[in-house]
N, C-alpha and C positions, 0 to 999 in steps of 0.2 A: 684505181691505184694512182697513185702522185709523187714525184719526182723529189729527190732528198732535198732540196730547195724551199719546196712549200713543207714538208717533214720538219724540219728546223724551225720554220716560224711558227707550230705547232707545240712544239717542244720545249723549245727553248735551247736546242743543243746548238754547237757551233759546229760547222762541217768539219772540224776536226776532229770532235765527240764523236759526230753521228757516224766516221770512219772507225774510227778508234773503237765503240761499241758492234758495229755491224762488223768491224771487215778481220781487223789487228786481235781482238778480243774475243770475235764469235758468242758475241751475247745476244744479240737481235738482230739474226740476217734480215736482208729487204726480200721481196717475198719471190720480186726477180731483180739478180744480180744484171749489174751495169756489163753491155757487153761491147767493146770497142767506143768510139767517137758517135756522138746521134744518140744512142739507146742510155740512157741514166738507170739507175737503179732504179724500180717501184717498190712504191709501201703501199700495204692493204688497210683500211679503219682497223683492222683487230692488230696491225703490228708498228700502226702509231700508237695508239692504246697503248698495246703493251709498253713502248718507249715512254710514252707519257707516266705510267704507273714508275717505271724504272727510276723516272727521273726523281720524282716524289720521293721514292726508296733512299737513294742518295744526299739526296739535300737536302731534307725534314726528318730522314732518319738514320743517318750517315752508317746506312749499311753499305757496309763493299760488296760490291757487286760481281767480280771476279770470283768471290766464294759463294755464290748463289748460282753458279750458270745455271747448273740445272734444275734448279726452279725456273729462272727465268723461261729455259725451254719449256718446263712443263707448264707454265702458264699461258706460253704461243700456243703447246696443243689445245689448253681448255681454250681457251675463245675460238678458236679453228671451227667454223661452222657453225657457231651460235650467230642467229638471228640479232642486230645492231637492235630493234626495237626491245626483244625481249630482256636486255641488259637494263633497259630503266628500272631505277627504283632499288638496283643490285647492287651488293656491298662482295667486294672481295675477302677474302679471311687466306691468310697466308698463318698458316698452323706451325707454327716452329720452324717458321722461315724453310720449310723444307717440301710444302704441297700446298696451294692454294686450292679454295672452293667457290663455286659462286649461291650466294642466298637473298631473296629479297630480303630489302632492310629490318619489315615487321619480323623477319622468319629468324634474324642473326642472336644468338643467347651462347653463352660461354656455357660448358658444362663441367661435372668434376669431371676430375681426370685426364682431361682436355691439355693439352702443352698449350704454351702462352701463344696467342694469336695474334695476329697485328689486324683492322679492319679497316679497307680502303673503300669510302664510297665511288661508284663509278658516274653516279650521273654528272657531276665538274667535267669530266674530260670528256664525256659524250656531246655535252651540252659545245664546247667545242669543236670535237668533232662530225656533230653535226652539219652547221653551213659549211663545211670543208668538200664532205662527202656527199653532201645532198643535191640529189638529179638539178640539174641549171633550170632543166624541161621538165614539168611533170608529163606533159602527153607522153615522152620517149618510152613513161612502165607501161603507157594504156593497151597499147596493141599483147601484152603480157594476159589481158584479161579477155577469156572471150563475148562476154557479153557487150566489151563496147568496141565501140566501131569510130574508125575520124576516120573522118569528110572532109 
């Protein structure tokens, strides 16, 4: 998790945004809320992500995002528990701006009948938030595995 400070330069939002969206507007809480002086708000990879997709939404596609909250929410719940690796290669599809899905890129094809879909590739903002997120230490996942051992 990381501090709306490093969140912003992420983003690109201003701490005024990233209140205004989180806090005033209830579009993308932090994952734990700021609680007195010392403790800042944390942001998870799945809910810079989703800030980062939002911000895309806004200013490449100047959709208002006050009439989407809940999508916005329902797309916190989809990444919620997905595995950071297994999103390479994944294109978002938001179906009439009213449900997103996620599908590898090869797998994404419009079908009849289908409402208009919008399609967000995800690997730009991984590719990001990867050295953001990524262990400083690799040994610190090793003891994770039990076949290996540090000496």
């Amino acid at each position: 998790m990381i501090p709306a400070g490093r969140v912003q330069s992420l983003t690109g939002l201003t701490p005024n945004q990233l209140r205004e969206w989180s806090h005033r507007r209830d579009l993308i809480r932090a994952d734990l809320e700021a609680c007195g002086p010392g403790r800042p708000a944390l942001y998870s990879w799945q809910t810079v992500l989703l800030l980062r997709i939002t911000v895309v939404l806004r200013e490449r596609f100047r959709i208002e995002l006050q009439a989407h909250k809940d999508l916005l929410h329902a797309l916190r719940d989809l990444f919620s528990g997905v595995p950071f690796p297994s999103l390479r290669g994944c294109v978002l599809a938001l179906r009439a701006m009213e449900h997103g899905e996620l599908f590898s890129e090869g797998m994404v094809r419009v079908g009849d009948g289908d409402p208009d879909t919008l399609f967000l590739r995800l690997d730009p903002h991984l590719d990001v938030l990867e050295a953001e997120f990524a262990p400083q230490e690799q040994s610190v996942q090793l003891p994770l595995f039990r076949a290996v051992r540090i000496r």
